[in-house]
Structure formats: structure tokens, C-alpha cells
N, C-alpha and C positions, 0 to 999 in steps of 0.2 A: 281905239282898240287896235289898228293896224299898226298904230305907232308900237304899239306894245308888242306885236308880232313879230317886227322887223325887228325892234332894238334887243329882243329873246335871239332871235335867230344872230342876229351881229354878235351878240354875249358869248352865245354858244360855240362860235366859229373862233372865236378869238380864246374862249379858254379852251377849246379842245388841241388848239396851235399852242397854246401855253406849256398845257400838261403832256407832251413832249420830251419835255425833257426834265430833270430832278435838282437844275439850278436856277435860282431865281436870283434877281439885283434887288438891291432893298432902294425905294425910291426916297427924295427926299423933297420931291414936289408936291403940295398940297394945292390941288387947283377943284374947286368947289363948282365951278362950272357945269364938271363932268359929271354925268350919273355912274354913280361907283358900277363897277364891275362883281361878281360872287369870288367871295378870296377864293382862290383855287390850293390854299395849301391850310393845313390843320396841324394841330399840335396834340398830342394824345394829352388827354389832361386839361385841358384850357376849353373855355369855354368857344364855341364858335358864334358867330351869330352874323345874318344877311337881310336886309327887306326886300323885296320883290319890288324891284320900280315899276311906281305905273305914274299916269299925269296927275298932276294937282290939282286937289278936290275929287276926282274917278272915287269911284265904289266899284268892290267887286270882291267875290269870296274868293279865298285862296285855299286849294285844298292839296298834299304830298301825295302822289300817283308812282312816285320810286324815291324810298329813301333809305339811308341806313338804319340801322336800329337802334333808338332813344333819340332820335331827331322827331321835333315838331313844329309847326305853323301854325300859327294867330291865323284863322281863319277870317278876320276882317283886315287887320293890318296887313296883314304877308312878310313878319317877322320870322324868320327861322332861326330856330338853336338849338343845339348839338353839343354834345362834350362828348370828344371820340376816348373810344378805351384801347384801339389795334392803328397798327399802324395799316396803309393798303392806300388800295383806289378806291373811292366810292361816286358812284352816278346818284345824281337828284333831278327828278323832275316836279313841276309842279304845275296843277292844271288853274287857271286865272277863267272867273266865272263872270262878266259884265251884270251890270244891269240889264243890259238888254238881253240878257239869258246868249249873248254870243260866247265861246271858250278859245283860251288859246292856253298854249303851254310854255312853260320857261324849264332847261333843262343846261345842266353843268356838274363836272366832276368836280370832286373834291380828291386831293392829298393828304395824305394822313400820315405826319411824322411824328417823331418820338422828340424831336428836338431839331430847331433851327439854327445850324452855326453860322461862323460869321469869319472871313476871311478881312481884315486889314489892315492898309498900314499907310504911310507915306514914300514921295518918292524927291529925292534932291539929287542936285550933281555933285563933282567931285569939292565943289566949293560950299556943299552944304546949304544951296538954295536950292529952295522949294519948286517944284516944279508941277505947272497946268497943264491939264487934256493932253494927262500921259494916258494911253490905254492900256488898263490891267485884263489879263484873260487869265480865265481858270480855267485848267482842263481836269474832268475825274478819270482816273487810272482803273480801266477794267479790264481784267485777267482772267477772261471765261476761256480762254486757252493758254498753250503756252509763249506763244506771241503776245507781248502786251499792244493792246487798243485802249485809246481815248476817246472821251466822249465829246459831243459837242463843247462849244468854248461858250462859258459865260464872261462878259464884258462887262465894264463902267471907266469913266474916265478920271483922274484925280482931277478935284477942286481947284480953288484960285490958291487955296492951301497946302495944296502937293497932295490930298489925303483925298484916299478911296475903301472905301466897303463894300463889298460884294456877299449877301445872305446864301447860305448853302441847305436846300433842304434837305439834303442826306447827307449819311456817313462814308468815308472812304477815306483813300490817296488822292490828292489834288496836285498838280501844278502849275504855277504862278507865272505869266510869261509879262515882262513890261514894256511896251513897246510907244514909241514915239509917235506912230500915227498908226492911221489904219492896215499899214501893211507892215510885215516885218521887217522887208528890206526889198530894194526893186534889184534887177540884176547889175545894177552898178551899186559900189560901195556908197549911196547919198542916203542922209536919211534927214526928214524933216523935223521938226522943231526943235532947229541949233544943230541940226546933223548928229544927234545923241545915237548911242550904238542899243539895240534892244537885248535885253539880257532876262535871264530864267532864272528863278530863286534857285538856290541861292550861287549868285555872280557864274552864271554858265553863258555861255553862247548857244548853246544847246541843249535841245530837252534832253536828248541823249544824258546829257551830264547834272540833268537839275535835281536837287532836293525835294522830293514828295512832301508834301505836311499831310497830316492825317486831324482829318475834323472826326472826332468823334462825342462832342456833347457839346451843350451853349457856349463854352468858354471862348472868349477870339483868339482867334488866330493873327497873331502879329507879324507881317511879312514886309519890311521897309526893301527899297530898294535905292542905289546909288549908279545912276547913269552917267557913264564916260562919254565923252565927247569922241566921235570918228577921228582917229588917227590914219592918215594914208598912208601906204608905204613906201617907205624911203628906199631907194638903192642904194647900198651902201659897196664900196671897195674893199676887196683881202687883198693884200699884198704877200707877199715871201717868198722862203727860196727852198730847194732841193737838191741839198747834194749828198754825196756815199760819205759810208762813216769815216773815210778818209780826210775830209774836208771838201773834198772837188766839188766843184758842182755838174749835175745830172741835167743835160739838155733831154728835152721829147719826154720827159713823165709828165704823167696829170694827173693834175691837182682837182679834187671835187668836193663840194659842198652838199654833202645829203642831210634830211632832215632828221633827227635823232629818232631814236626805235621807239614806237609805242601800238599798242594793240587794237587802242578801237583808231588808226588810221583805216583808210579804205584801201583793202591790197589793186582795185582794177587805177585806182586814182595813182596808186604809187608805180603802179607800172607804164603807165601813161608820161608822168614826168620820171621819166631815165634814160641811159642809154647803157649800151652793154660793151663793156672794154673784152679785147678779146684774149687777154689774159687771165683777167682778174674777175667779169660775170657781168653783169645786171645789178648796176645802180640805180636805185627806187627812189622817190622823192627828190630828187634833182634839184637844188638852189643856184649852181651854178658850176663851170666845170672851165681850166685853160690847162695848156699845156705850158712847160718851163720853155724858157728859150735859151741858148747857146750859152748865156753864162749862170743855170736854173731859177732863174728871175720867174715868176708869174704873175698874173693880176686879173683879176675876174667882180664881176658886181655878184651881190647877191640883195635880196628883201630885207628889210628889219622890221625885228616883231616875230621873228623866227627864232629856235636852238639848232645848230647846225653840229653834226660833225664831221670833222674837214680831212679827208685819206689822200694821201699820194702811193702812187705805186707806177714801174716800170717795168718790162719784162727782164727778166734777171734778179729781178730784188723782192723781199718780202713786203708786201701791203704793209702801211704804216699809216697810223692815224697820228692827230695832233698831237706833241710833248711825247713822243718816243711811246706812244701804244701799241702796240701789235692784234690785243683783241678787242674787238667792237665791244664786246659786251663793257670794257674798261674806257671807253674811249671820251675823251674830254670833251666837254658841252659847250658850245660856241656861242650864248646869246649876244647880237650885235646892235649898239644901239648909235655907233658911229664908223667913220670908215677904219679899218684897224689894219696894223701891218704888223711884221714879225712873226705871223706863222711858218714857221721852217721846217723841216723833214729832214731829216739825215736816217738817207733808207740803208738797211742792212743788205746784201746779197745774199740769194739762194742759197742753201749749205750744197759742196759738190756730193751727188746722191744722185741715185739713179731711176729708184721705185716712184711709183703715183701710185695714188689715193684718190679711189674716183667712186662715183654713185647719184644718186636723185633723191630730191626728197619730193615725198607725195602726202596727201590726207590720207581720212579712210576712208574715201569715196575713189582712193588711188587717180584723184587730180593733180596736176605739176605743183607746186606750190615755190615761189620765189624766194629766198632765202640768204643769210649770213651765216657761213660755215666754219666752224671755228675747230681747228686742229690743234689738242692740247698734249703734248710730247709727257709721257710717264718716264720713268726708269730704262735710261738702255738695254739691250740685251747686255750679257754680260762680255759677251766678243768682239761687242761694240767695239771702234777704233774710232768712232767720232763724237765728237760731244752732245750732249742732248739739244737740240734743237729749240726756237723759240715757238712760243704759241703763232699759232697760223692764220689771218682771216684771210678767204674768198667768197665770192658773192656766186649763186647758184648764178644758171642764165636765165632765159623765159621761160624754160622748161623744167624748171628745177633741177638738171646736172651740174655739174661739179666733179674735177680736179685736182688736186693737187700735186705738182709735180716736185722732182727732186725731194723725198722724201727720205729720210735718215732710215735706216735700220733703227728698231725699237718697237715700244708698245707707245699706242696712242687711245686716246679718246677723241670722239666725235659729236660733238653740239651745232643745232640748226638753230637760227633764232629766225621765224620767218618775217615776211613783210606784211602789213595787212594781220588778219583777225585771226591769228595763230598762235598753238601757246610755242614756246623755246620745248625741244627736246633733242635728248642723244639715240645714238643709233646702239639699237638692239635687234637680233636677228628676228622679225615675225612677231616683231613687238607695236604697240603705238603708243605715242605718246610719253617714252619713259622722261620723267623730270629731275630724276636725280644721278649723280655722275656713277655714285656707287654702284645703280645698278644697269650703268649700262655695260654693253659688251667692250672687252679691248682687242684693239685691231692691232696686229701685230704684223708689223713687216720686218723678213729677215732674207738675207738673201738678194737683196737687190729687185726682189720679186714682186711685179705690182699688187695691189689689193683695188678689184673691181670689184663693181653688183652689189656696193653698198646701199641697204634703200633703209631714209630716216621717214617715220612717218610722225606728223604731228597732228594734234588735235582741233577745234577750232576755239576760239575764243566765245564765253557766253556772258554776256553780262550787257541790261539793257537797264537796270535799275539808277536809282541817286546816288545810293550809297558810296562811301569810301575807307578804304583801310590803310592807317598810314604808318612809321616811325622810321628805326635806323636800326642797320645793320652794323654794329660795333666787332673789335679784337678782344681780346684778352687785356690790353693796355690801353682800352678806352676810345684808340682813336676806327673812326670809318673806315669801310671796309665799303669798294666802290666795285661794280661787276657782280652783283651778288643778284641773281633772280630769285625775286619774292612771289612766291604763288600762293593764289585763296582759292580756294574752291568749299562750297555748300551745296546743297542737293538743286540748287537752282541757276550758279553760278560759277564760273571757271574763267580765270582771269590774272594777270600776272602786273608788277614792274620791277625794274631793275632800278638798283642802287647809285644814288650820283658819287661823288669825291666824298663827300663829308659823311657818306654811310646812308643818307636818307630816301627813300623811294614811299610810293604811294601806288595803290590801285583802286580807280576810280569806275563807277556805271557801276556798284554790284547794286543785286536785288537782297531784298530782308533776308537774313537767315543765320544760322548760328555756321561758321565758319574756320576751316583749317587752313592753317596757315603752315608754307614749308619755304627753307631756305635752301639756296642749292648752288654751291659754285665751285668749281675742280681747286683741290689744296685745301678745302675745309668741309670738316663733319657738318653735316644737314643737321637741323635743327627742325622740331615739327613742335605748333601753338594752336592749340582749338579754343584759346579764349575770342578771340575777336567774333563781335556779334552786331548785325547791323540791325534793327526792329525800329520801323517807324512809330511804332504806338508807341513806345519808351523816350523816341526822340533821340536815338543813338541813329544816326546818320553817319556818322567817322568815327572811326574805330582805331584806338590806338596801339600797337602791338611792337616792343624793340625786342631785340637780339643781339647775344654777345656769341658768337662763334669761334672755337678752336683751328688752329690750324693742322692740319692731317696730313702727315706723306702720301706722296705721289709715287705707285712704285706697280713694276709689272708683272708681280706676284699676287694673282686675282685666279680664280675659279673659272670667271668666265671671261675665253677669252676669244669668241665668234666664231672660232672652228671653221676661219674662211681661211684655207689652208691658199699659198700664192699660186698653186696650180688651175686653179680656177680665175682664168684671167681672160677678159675680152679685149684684143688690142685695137690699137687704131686703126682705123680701113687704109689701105695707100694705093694710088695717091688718094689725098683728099686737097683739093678737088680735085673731082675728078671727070671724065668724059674719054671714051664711052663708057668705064667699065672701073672697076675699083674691088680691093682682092680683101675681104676679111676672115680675121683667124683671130682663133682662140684654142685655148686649154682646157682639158676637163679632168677633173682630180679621181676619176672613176666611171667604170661602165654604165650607161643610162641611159633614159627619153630626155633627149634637148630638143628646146625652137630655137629657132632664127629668125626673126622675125623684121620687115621693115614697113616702118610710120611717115607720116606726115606732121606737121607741125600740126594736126589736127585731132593727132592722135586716132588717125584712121590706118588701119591694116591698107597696106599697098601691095606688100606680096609677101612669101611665107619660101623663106631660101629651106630651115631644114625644119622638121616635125618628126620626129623617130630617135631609135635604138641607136647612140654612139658609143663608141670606145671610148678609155681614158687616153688623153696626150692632147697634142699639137691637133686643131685641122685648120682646114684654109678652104675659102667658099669664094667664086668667083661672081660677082653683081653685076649684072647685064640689064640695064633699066629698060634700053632701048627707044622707040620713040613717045610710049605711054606715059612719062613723065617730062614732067617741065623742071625749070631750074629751080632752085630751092634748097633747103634745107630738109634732111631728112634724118629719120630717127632709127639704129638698127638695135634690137633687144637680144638677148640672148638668156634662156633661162633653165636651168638644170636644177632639177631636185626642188627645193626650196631655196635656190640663188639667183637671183636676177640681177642682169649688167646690159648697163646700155651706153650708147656712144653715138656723137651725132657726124655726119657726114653731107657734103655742099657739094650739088650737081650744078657743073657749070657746062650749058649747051652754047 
């Protein structure tokens, strides 16, 4: 009878650790050894049934003390059976009567599902052998907020046969992780058995990016997997050269390697590999960066296994990316699978001009946010005497300011495309997030007069799902159409990509839902598409959506054109740098309350030069730090009405 006591009490400890969690592995060991266990899972409809272990030959009445309802017990055997009708929890106990009139009780829950699915499949390498004691895990996907969380990892290992099955007692989103051994990967790139890389259904490196399957009745679920072998990375060589459209070659420009634009990158990770040119802003993702030397030679390593795109820029000349680009959003795609030479740059000069183009871009939590700034030249004025200018890239700094100098008379537009988990937008006055060029503001410079206090804000990026929406952005004559930001957005997700050479782009991580889709690139009419629908239950995981778009004049005959008249101008502090003292002036287009305000790289108030009633015109305010301040970088605002202009300034003690 004590045996009977203890092996109740071991039963019960062990299925209440069970019933935990709502995945189970299906065993394929039959070891008769053991005294079975009470199933802990049910099927509505099926019969259930358990005997109550006791020793061989014992007597003793078995009687139900907590049961569900239509469950019974053989009062001499100690059979139970049950045919459940709901699904749920249910607890059973049962009281065990000896002969010798001693009791003890045996006590376990029960599960109660509508159906047991079944996840599997096999796993081989890239040579299509079968591969042993790979470990499969399943995670279930629960969205009791709007944060998704995962549930505990159900396990098993593939056979001598590569083949694994894992039983699911509930319904859901699952995903499938394959992994080489016990860990996923230790913090060096090794991984054991043959150094195989672990991948997430379907072929992700990250859950981030995997395929949900949804079990939802008996039928299996078929989930093969193909593991690559660890590839290290190779340092590979760019060679080429830099010279003016002259032919010459350009000594002291540099040449950089940044990683091409994408939205689920991590912006603290991109700003960690950069550095910031002090003409051109803050380069993010960094692969590699040299300068030309005396006859514009350069040569630099970078990784492979990478997309790279490769800018040259000097002061004096326009930023230029690979094959004669000027905007990032167009810029050619570098995958390097050896060392490669003949990347060359034949950069343009400045156009002689005398206005700048200056501003910050921020969120709407009014954080800096680091960014590609893209200046797209409209229709001259018509007094114009210079020709229209080409499109513009510069790179925010750490702070999200921004630049442009030498700027032609004309109307412009203004696109940010940020770094990190931000959607692309243009600047519009008191707007966030605008994504289409039509209806952003146009900045107009006339006069030689600069245009400051520009602020772009942009959105963030939302998208944690499998899903993916892909196709091509086509002409009117069929061929790609490259630079083209494609954005989706559903009531759950917000998320974008841009177009390669051949017209094609993808946007990957969304969540389930029915989805709109817009195109958007300066020179062509927008196009909007609410077919694309991602629904796991249907098994549309990729969603295919093309586009043929019109080409539309560019012209500075617009409605709206930011009413940022050139009188409103904050200029540069002088000297900069400066010690002890540094004199800044601006303009005001009209009587009003202006601050003055100066920052720290921290975005901390340091002091408050003016707050009040000014006049329109010129003033000039003298900055006196004195010894409260250390060296550094520092940030001074200026903001009148609903215009805000800022500019940054270097204390050297």
C-alpha cells in the first residue's frame, strides 16, 4: 500500500509538471517495463480510458471522489472511461480501499482537446542527405497583447532517417526552429554537427523573419527543412578610382562601403558601425571606408555575404554612388562574392549657388532620428539663369541635422529615408509621416536666400509577423523601374521596401491582415492596391502585388508650397569654433514670441539666450558659456510661430 502511495504521489507530480504547458511530443518508445502513467490529454469524442496501478495479485475497491461528468470506475478493477464532450481542464481523483480497510488516493488532470495535430517533416543538407539528432522546436504564437510572446519550446530530435514528429494538443500559429544541437549558436560563429547554420521555417535565420503554420485540425503539417553548411566570412578587396567629370583624378575623397537600406536593420546597431564625414553626415552600417590617394586610386576590404552600397564624395562635389547615382534610393547593389575592382566615380561639382537647405529629422516622440536626405530639384523658377540641378543625397549626423549647401534657386522636394526601423518620408509643415511626393510641401528657394527650420518627421516601422508581400514595379514599356518605395500598411502593420534595377522589391515580417499597398517615387504618379492579403489560415504567407506606373512632370506649379518665406533664417554661429564666446543671428519674417534656446548632445536645456516678444528682421545674440561648460558639441534652436531651426556649434576650451 505504500508503494501505492508514493508511486500516486510521483504520478501526480509528474502530470501536474506535464500539464503546463498545451504541447506534447508523440513518443515512439514502447518500454513495458514501466507502469504506464494516466494520459494527461483527451480528445472530445474518443473514448478515454486508465487503470489505477496497484501490485500484482492486491485487492482493493476503487471508488471516483472528483470526476468529470460521464466518467466511471470498475470498482474492483480500477478501469476508468470517459468519452469527453467539451473541451477544458478536468481534475480526477480516486480513493483506493485495501483490504486491510487502509485508503489512499490517486489524483491527475486531464486535457481535453477537440483534436491532436501533428507537426512534421524531414531535415537534409544542401546535398540532400538525410540528417540525425537535428533538434526541431516549436514555439506557439500568443498575442494576448499587442507585443507578440511565445510560448514554451516543444522539442524532439530527427531519426537515423532525418524525420521528426512533434504532436500539438492545441490550435494556433506555431514556429518551427531547426537547430544543430542543443544551442542555437554560442557567441562564435561554430556550430556542431558539421557546423550546420540553424534556420526557422521557412529558410529564416530569424524568428523575426519565419513562417507561422497554423494547426488547426488532425491533418499534418509538413515542414522539411534544408541545412547549409557555416560559411565564414571572407574579406574580400574593392579597388577603383575617383576622378571629376573632367577625367582627372580626385586625391583625399572617400570611398565607403555601407550596407544597403532595409527596415527591420537595428538603427542603435547602424549607428554604432559609422562614422560621420563632416560634409556629407553619418554613415550607418559601415563595411568599409579609404581615402583616394594622389593619383584617386583606392582600396579598402570589406565582408562577403554582404549587399553593399559603395558612395564617394569630396567637399566640393556632389555625393555619388556606384555607376553615376546621385540618389540613394537608386543606388546599385554590390553583392561581393570575390575581390572586385573597377568601381569608379567620376563625381560632379557643386553647381556655383549660394542658398542652403537645412533642418532635422525627428519621430513623433520628437527623438533625432539618423537619416538619407534626398534633395529632388522641380522646375526652376522662371528667372532662373541656372540650370536645374541634379538630385541631391546627404546623410543626417547623429542628430538628425542636415545641410545642403550651394543650392540653386528653384522649388525642391524633400525626402528622408531613415536608418533603422523607420518608414521614408517627405517634409511637410506640422505633418508626420507624409509618404507620398504629391503631397508633400515644396521648398522654394529664391533669392539666394537660405531655407532653415526644416523638421521631417517620420513614422516608425511595425511589423513582427512571417508574412511577405512581394513583385515589380514596371514603365509603361515593360521595363523596371528601380528607386521606387513600396509601402503596406493594415491595421496591424506598417512597413515598406524599395525597388532594385530590375523593378523588384519585397516587404518582409508583416502580421495577418488584408493590406494596402502604395507606390511612391518623385517623376511618377502613385499608384494605391488593397489586394494583397497575408492570412495564415488560408496559407497565403506571400502575397504577390506588380505595378505598372506613368511617368508625371515635375514642375513648381503646386498649391502647396510651405510658406517658409527666406526671411526666416537661422544662420551659422561665428566663429565656430569657438572660445570664449560665439555671436548668433537670425531673421524673422514678422512680429512675434521667439526662443533661443541651447542643448547638449543630450538633448538637455543648457540655457535659454531669448524667450519673448521680437520684432521682424535681422538680430544677433551674443553666447557667453563661460566656465559651466566643457568642450563639446552643442545644439542651438531657434523657434518662432510654428517654425523651428536649429544648428549645431563646437566649444573648444
Amino acid at each position: 500500500m505504500k508503494r501505492i502511495l508514493i508511486l500516486g504521489f510521483v504520478l501526480f507530480i509528474t502530470v501536474c509538471s506535464f500539464t503546463g504547458t498545451q504541447l506534447f511530443a508523440q513518443s515512439t518508445k514502447d518500454d513495458a517495463s514501466l507502469i504506464a502513467a494516466p494520459p494527461s490529454i483527451a480528445i472530445v469524442g474518443t473514448e478515454y480510458k486508465f487503470q489505477i496501478p496497484i501490485d500484482t495479485g492486491a485487492k482493493a475497491l476503487f471508488k471516483l471522489t472528483r470526476a468529470p461528468v460521464g466518467m466511471t470506475i470498475d470498482s474492483s478493477t480500477g478501469i476508468v472511461k470517459w468519452t469527453p464532450t467539451l473541451k477544458g481542464m478536468y481534475n480526477v481523483e480516486v480513493r483506493i480501499t485495501a483490504s486491510s480497510r487502509k485508503t489512499s488516493s490517486y489524483s491527475w488532470t486531464i486535457q481535453v482537446v477537440n483534436f491532436i495535430g501533428t507537426i512534421k517533416g524531414v531535415v537534409k543538407n544542401e546535398n540532400s542527405e538525410l540528417l540525425k539528432k537535428i533538434l526541431i522546436s516549436v514555439y506557439k504564437k500568443v498575442s494576448t497583447t499587442a507585443i507578440n510572446t511565445y510560448s514554451t519550446q516543444l522539442s524532439a530530435y530527427t531519426d537515423s532517417v532525418g524525420a521528426y514528429s512533434i504532436a500539438i494538443a492545441d490550435s494556433g500559429e506555431f514556429f518551427i526552429l531547426a537547430n544543430p544541437g542543443p544551442a542555437p549558436m554560442l557567441m562564435l560563429p561554430i556550430y556542431i554537427n558539421g557546423y550546420y547554420v540553424p534556420v526557422w521555417y521557412i529558410d529564416s535565420p530569424t524568428m523575426a523573419g519565419a513562417t507561422a503554420v497554423l494547426v488547426k485540425n488532425a491533418t499534418p503539417i509538413i515542414a522539411n527543412f534544408i541545412l547549409k553548411k557555416y560559411q565564414p566570412p571572407v574579406p574580400l578587396i574593392i579597388t577603383g578610382t575617383v576622378s571629376g567629370s573632367d577625367g582627372k583624378p580626385i586625391a583625399g575623397a572617400t570611398v565607403v562601403a555601407s550596407k544597403t537600406l532595409s527596415p527591420v536593420s537595428n538603427s542603435s546597431a547602424a549607428v554604432s558601425l559609422s562614422f560621420q564625414d563632416p560634409g556629407f553626415g553619418l554613415f550607418c552600417d559601415v563595411g568599409g571606408k579609404e581615402k583616394t590617394d594622389s593619383l584617386g586610386h583606392y582600396m579598402f576590404l570589406v565582408v562577403s555575404g554582404n549587399s553593399y552600397v559603395v558612395a564617394a564624395c569630396k567637399e566640393g562635389y556632389i555625393l555619388q554612388y556606384y555607376n553615376g547615382k546621385s540618389n540613394v534610393l537608386e543606388a546599385d547593389k554590390i553583392t561581393l562574392k570575390h575581390d572586385t575592382s573597377g568601381i569608379n566615380f567620376k563625381l560632379n561639382a557643386i553647381p556655383v549657388a549660394k542658398a542652403k537647405v537645412s533642418g532635422i529629422v525627428v519621430d513623433s516622440a520628437k527623438a533625432f532620428v539618423a537619416a538619407r536626405v534626398i534633395l529632388y530639384p522641380l522646375a526652376p523658377q522662371p528667372a532662373a539663369l541656372i540650370p536645374v540641378p541634379v538630385t541631391r543625397t546627404i546623410n543626417t549626423d547623429s542628430l538628425g541635422i542636415f545641410t545642403f549647401t550651394a543650392v540653386a534657386n528653384g522649388s525642391y522636394k524633400l525626402q528622408v529615408v531613415p536608418s533603422g526601423k523607420y518608414m521614408p518620408a517627405y517634409f511637410k509643415v506640422n505633418n508626420c509621416g507624409v509618404n507620398e511626393a504629391k503631397n508633400a510641401d515644396s521648398i522654394i528657394v529664391k533669392d539666394d536666400q537660405n531655407v532653415s527650420g526644416l523638421v521631417v518627421c517620420v513614422k516608425k516601422v511595425v511589423a513582427n509577423g512571417g508574412g511577405k508581400i512581394s513583385g515589380k514595379v514596371i514603365n509603361s514599356n515593360g521595363s523596371g523601374i528601380c528607386g521606387v518605395v513600396v509601402a503596406a500598411q493594415s491595421q496591424n502593420s506598417y512597413s515598406y521596401g524599395i525597388t532594385e534595377n530590375d523593378g523588384s522589391y519585397e516587404i518582409i515580417d508583416l502580421d495577418p491582415g488584408t493590406y494596402t499597398a502604395l507606390t511612391d517615387k518623385v517623376g511618377y504618379a502613385s499608384i494605391i492596391s488593397t489586394a494583397p492579403v497575408i492570412d495564415y489560415a488560408m496559407g497565403l504567407f506571400n502575397s504577390e502585388t506588380n505595378f505598372t506606373l506613368t511617368e508625371q512632370a515635375t514642375t513648381s506649379v503646386e498649391t502647396s508650397t510651405s510658406t517658409l518665406p527666406g526671411s526666416f533664417v537661422l544662420f551659422g554661429n561665428y566663429p565656430n569654433p569657438f572660445n570664449p564666446s560665439t555671436q548668433i543671428s537670425f531673421t524673422l519674417p514678422s512680429d512675434g514670441v521667439a526662443s533661443l534656446r541651447i542643448f547638449n548632445i543630450l538633448g538637455q536645456v543648457v540655457t535659454t539666450l531669448i524667450d519673448g516678444y521680437m520684432t521682424a528682421g535681422k538680430h544677433s545674440v551674443l553666447f557667453e558659456p563661460g566656465s559651466g561648460l566643457s568642450s563639446g558639441v552643442y545644439i542651438y534652436e531657434l523657434k518662432f510661430k510654428d517654425r523651428v531651426a536649429v544648428n549645431k556649434m563646437i566649444l573648444m576650451k
